[in-house]
C-alpha positions as a Python dict, from the first residue, in 0.01 Angstrom:
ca = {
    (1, 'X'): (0, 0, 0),
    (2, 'X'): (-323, 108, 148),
    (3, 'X'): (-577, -32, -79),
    (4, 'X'): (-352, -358, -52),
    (5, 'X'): (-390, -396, 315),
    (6, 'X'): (-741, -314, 310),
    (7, 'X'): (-807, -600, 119),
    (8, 'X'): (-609, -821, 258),
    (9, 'X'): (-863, -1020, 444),
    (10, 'X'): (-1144, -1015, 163),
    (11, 'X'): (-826, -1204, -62),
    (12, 'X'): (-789, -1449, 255),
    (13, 'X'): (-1162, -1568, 211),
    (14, 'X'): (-1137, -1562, -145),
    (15, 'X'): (-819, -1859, -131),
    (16, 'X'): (-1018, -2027, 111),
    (17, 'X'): (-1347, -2058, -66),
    (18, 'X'): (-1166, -2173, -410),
    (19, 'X'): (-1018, -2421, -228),
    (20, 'X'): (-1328, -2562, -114),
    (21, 'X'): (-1527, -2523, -390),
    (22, 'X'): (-1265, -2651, -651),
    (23, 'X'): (-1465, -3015, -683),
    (24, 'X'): (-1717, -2892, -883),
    (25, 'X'): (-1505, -2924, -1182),
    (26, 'X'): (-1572, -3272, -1077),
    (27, 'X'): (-1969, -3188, -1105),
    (28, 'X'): (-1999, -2978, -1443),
    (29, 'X'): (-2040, -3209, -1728),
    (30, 'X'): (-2333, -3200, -2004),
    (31, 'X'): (-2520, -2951, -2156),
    (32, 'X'): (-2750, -2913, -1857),
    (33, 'X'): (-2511, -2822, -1608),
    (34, 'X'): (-2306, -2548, -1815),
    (35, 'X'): (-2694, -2408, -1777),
    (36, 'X'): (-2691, -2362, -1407),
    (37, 'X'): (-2656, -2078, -1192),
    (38, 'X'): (-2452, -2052, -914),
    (39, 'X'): (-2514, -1825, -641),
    (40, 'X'): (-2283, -1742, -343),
    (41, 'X'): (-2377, -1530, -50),
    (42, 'X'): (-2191, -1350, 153),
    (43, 'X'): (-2288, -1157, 490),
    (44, 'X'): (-2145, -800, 469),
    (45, 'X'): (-1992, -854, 833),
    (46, 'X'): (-1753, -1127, 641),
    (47, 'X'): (-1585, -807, 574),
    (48, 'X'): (-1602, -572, 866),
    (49, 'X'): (-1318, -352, 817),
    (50, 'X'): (-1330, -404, 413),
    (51, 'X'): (-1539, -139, 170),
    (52, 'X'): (-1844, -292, 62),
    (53, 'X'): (-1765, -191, -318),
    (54, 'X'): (-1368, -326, -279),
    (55, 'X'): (-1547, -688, -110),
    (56, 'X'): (-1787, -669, -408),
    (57, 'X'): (-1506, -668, -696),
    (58, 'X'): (-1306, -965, -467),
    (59, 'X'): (-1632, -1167, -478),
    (60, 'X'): (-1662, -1123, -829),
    (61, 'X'): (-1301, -1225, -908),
    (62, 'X'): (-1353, -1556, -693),
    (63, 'X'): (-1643, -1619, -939),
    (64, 'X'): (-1439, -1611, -1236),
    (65, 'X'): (-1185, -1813, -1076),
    (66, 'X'): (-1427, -2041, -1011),
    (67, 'X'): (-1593, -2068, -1371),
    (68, 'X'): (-1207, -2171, -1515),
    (69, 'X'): (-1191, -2419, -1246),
    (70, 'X'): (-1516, -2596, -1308),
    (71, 'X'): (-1452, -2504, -1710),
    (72, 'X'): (-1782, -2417, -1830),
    (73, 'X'): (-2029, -2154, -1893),
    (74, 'X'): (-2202, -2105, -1644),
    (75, 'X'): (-2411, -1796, -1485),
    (76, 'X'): (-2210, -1729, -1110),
    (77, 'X'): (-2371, -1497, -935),
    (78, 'X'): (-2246, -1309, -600),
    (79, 'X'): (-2446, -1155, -339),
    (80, 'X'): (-2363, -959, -19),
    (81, 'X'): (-2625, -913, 275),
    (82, 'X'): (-2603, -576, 465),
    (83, 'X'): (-2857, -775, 729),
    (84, 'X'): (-2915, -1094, 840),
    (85, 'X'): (-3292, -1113, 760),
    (86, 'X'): (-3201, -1113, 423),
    (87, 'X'): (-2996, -1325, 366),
    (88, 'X'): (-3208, -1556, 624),
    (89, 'X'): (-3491, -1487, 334),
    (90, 'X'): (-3283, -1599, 20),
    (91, 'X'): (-3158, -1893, 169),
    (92, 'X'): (-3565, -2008, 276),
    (93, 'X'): (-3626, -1888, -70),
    (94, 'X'): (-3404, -2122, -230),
    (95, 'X'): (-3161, -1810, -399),
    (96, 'X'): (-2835, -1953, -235),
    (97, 'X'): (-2594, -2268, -358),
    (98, 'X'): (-2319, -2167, -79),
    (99, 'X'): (-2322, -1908, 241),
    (100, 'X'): (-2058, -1760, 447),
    (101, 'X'): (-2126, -1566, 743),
    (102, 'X'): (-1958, -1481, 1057),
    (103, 'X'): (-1967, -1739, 1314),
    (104, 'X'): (-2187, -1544, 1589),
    (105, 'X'): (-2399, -1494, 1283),
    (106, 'X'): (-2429, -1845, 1231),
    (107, 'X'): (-2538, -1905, 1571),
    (108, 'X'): (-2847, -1645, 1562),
    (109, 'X'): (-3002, -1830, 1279),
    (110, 'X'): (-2922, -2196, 1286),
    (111, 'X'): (-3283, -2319, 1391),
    (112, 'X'): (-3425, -2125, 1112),
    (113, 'X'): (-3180, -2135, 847),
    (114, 'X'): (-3213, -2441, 636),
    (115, 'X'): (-2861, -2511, 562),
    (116, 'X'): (-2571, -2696, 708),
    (117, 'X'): (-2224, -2600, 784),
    (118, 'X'): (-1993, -2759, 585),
    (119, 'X'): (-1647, -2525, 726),
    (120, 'X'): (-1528, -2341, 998),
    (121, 'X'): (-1265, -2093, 926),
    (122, 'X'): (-1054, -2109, 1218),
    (123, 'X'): (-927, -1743, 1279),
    (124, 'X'): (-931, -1604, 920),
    (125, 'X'): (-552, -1677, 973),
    (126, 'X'): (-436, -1334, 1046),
    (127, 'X'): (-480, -1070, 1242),
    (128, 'X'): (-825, -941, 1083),
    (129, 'X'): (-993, -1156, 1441),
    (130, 'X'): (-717, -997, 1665),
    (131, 'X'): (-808, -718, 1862),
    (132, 'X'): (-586, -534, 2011),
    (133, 'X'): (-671, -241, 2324),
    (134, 'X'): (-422, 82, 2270),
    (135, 'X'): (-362, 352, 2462),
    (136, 'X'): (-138, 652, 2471),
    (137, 'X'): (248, 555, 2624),
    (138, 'X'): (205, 898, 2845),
    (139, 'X'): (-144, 819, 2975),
    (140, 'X'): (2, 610, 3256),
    (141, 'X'): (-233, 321, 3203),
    (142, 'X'): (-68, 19, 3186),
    (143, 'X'): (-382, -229, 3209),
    (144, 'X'): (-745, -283, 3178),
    (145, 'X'): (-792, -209, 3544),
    (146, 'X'): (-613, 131, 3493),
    (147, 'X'): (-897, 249, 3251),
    (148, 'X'): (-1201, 214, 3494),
    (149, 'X'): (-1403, 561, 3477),
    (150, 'X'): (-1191, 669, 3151),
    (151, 'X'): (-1331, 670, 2778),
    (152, 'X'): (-1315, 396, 2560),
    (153, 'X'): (-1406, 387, 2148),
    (154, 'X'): (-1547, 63, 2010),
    (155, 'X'): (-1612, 8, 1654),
    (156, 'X'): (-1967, -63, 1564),
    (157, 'X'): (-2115, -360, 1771),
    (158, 'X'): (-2253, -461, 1452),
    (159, 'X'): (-1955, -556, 1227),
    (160, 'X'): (-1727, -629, 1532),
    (161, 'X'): (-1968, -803, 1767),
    (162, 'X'): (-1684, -1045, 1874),
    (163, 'X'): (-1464, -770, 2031),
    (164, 'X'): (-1769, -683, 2228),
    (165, 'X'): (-1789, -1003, 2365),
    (166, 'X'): (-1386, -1031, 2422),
    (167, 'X'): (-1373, -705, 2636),
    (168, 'X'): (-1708, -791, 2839),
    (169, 'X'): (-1523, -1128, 2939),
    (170, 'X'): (-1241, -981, 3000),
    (171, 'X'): (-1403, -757, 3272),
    (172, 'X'): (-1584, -1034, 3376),
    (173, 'X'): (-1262, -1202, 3443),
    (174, 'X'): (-1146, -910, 3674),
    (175, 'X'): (-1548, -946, 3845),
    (176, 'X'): (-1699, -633, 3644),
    (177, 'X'): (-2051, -647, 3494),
    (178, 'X'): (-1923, -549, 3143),
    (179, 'X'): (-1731, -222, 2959),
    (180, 'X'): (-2111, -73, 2924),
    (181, 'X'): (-2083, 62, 3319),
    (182, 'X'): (-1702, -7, 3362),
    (183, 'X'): (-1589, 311, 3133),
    (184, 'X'): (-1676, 653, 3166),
    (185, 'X'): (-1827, 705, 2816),
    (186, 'X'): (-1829, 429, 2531),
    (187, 'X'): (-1784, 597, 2185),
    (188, 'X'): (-1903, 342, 1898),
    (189, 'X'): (-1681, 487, 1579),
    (190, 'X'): (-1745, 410, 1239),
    (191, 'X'): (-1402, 308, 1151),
    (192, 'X'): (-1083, 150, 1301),
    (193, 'X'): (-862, 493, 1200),
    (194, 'X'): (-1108, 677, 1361),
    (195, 'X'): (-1075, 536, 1674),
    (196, 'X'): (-677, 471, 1678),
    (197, 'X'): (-625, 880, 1566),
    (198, 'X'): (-869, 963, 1859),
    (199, 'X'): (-628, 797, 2127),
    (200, 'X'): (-386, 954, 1924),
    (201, 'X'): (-524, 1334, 1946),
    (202, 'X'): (-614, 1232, 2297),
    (203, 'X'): (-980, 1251, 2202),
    (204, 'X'): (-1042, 905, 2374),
    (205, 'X'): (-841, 747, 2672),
    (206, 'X'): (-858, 394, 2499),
    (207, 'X'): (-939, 199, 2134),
    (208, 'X'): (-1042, -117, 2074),
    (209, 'X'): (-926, -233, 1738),
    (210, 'X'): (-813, -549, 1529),
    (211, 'X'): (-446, -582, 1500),
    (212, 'X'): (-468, -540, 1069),
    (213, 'X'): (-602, -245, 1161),
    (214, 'X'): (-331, -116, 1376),
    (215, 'X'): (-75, -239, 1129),
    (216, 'X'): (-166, -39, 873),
    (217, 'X'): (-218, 238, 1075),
    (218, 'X'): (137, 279, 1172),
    (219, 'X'): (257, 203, 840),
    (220, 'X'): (84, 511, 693),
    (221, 'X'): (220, 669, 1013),
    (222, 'X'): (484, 557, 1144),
    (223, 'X'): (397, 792, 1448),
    (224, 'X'): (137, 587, 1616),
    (225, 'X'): (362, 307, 1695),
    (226, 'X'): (589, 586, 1900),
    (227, 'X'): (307, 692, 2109),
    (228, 'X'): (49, 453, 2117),
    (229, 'X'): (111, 90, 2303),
    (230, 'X'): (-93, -221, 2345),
    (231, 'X'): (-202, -356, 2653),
    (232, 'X'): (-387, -614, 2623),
    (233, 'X'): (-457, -845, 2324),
    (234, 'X'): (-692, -1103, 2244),
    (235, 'X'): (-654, -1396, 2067),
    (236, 'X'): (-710, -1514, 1710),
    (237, 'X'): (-1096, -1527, 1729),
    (238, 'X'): (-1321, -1756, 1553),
    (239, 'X'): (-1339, -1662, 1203),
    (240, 'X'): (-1653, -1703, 939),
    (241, 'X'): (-1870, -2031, 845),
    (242, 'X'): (-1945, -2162, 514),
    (243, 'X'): (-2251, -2367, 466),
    (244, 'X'): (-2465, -2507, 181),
    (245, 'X'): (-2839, -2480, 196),
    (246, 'X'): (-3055, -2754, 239),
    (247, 'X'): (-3249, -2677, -143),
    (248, 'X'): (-2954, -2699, -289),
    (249, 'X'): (-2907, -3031, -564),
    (250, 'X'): (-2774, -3365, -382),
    (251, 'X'): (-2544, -3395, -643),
    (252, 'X'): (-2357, -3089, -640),
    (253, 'X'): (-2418, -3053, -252),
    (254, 'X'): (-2191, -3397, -256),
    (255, 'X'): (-1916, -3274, -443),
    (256, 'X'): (-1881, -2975, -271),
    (257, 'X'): (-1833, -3204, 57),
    (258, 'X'): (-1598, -3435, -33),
    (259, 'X'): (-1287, -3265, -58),
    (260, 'X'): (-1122, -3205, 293),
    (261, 'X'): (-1124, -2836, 413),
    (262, 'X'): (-777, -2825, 545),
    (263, 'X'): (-596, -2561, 366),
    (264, 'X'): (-384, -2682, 70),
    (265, 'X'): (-143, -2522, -117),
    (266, 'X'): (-332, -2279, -375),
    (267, 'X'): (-35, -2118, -613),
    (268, 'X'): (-358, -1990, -844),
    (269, 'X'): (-445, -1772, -554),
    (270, 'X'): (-83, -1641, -534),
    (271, 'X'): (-134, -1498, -894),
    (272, 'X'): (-374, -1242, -790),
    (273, 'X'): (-198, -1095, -478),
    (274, 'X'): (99, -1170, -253),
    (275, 'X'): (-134, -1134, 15),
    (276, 'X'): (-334, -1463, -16),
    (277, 'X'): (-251, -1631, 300),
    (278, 'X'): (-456, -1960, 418),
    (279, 'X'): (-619, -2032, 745),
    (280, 'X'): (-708, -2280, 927),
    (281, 'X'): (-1041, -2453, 806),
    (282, 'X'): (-1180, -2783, 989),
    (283, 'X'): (-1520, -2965, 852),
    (284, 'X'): (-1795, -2877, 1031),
    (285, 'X'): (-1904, -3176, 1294),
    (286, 'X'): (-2210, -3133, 1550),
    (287, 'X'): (-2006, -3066, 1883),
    (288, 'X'): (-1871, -2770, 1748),
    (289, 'X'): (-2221, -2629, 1739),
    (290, 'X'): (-2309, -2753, 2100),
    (291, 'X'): (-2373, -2431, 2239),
    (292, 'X'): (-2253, -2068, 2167),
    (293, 'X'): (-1889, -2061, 2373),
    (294, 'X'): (-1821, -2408, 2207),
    (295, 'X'): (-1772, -2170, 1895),
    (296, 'X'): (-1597, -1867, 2054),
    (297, 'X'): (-1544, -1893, 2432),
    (298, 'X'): (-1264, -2102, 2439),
    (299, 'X'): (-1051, -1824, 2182),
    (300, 'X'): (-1218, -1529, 2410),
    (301, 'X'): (-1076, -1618, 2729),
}
């Protein structure tokens, strides 16, 4: 049940990036092309609450996938990025057929990444983007303005940059400067059980984690739903971006465009693990990359 849960949102990806990279069967043919190599990148922060070995072994069972749906030999090759300079380097360096990396992620490198967004994941369709504040039912705080001056633990700014953002503008909302001077201490944790048991031992007043998290938290111990509560929530936040670099062949960059990115039915996906679910996926267009809250203001609010 545990390792199931915990991978629940690497298998998520993996449905949605077979289903957009399924036309290549429609590019293979010839002895040249069962030749080529092709590699797909992923930033580690694709998978922020996912180990790095247990996203590795998804990846590579995508790639398989893939090679029966394109049916030939052909070398596929998977890479994750613990930083964003590297994978910034292998896509200049011509390394990369296809990328996928957190939205925010996207934004930081656009002007000197040469590649173009091809998808937007809309929330990673569950509650992997959902963050969720807790607290202890006999702590008497009710709401965010109840916590002012109390301690608050944050997983690492990092991996979960976006709940960052969501609590700062939800302060901002209320006419604070941000949680940095708005909490008595701010604890950055290395993991989302870390910081939900230390509301539960009443190590930390507050917790800010993603609802998946929380989930299977209480599952394991059913405990933590009887004396920890939400308060405040945050939407389904903008989930990860998948784009092909610039270097990569016209031909197979054309295939891998031209079939729609809204999520279709994918019963191959199903075989693997009951929990494939699809999100939401739109085709890139300029005006979503207008400016920074184009991308994730409007699901932070």
């Amino acid at each position: 049940m545990k390792t199931e849960r915990r991978t629940r949102d690497i298998l998520r990806l993996v449905a949605i990036l077979l289903l957009a990279l399924q036309p290549l069967a429609l590019w293979a043919g010839g002895p040249a092309a069962q030749q080529r190599t092709l590699t797909v990148g992923f930033s580690s922060r694709v998978f922020p609450d996912v180990d790095q070995r247990d996203a590795q072994i998804a990846m590579e069972m995508w790639t398989k996938e893939l090679a029966r749906v394109m049916g030939v030999d052909f070398l596929p090759q998977t890479r994750i990025f613990q930083n964003t300079a590297d994978l910034l380097g292998a896509v200049k360096r011509g390394e990369l057929s296809f990328v996928t990396l957190p939205a925010l992620e996207f934004l930081s490198i656009r002007d000197k990444a040469p590649m173009t967004p091809v998808i937007v994941n809309g929330n990673n369709s569950g509650h992997g983007r959902r963050y969720v504040l807790i607290v202890r039912k006999d702590s008497g705080v009710r709401s965010l303005s109840d916590l002012r001056n109390r301690s608050i633990s944050l997983l690492s700014s990092n991996r979960h940059e976006l709940s960052h953002i969501w609590l700062d503008v939800q302060l901002m909302k209320a006419g604070e400067q941000g949680h940095a001077s708005y909490f008595r201490q701010v604890k950055e944790v290395a993991s989302a059980s870390q910081a939900i048991m230390g509301v539960f031992f009443k190590q930390s007043d507050a917790a800010l984690v993603s609802r998946s998290s929380l989930e299977t938290s209480t599952t394991l111990n059913p405990q933590i739903e009887k004396q920890l509560s939400v308060i405040a929530e945050s939407r389904g936040l903008h989930g990860d971006v998948s784009c092909i670099p610039n270097m990569v062949d016209d031909k197979l960059k054309a295939v891998m465009k031209m079939r729609p990115c809204t999520c279709m039915k994918q019963r191959r996906a199903n075989r693997y693990s009951p929990c494939f679910r699809r999100s939401r996926s739109y085709r890139s267009t300029p005006p979503i990359w207008t400016g920074r809250w184009n991308c994730s203001g409007s699901a932070i609010n």
